[in-house]
C-alpha positions in Angstrom: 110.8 -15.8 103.9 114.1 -16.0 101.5 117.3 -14.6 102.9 118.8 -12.1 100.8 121.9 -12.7 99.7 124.8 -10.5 100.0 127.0 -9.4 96.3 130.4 -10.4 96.9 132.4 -7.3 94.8 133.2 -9.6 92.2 129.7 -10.9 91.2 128.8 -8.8 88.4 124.5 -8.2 87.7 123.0 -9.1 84.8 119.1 -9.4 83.7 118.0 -11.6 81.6 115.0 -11.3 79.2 112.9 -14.8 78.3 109.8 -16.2 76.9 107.4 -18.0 79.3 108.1 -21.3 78.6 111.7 -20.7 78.6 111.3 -19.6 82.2 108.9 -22.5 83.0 111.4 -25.0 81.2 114.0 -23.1 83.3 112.4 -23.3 86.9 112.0 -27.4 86.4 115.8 -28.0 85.5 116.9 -25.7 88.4 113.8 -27.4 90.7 115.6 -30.6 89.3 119.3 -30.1 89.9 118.0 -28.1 93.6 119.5 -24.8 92.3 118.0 -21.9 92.1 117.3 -20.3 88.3 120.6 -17.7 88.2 122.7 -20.7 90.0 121.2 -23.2 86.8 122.1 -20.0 84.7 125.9 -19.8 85.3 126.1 -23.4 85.7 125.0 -23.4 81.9 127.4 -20.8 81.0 130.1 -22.3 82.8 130.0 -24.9 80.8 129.1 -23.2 77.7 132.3 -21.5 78.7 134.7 -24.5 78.8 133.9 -26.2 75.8 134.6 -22.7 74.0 138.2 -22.5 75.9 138.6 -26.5 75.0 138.0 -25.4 71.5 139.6 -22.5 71.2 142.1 -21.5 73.9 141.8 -19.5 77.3 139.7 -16.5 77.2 141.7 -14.1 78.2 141.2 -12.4 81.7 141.8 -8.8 83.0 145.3 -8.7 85.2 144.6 -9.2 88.9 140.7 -11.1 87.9 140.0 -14.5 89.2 139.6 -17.4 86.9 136.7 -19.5 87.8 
């Protein structure tokens, strides 16, 4: 059985809508990289989200919220 995980106050939700073989093509990079499909999900936007600050500056964050 899979242990549920606990959201920490700062983890927002979000659900996300795909085609089939997205989510198939999803599943084998997480299975591949041993993360689970929302962990390969902000690892891709992670990264999505440096190259946009390398290109274009620090996205600006709301006072007192953790920069990751």
């Amino acid at each position: 059985m899979k242990e549920r995980r606990i959201l920490i106050p700062h983890e927002k939700k979000l659900q996300v809508r795909m085609s089939s073989t997205l989510f198939r093509k999803l599943s084998y990079m997480a299975e591949f990289d041993e993360r689970s499909c929302n962990r390969e999900i902000c690892h891709f936007i992670a990264k999505a989200a440096d190259c946009f600050e390398k290109k274009y500056g620090a996205i600006p964050m709301e006072e007192g919220e953790e920069q990751e």
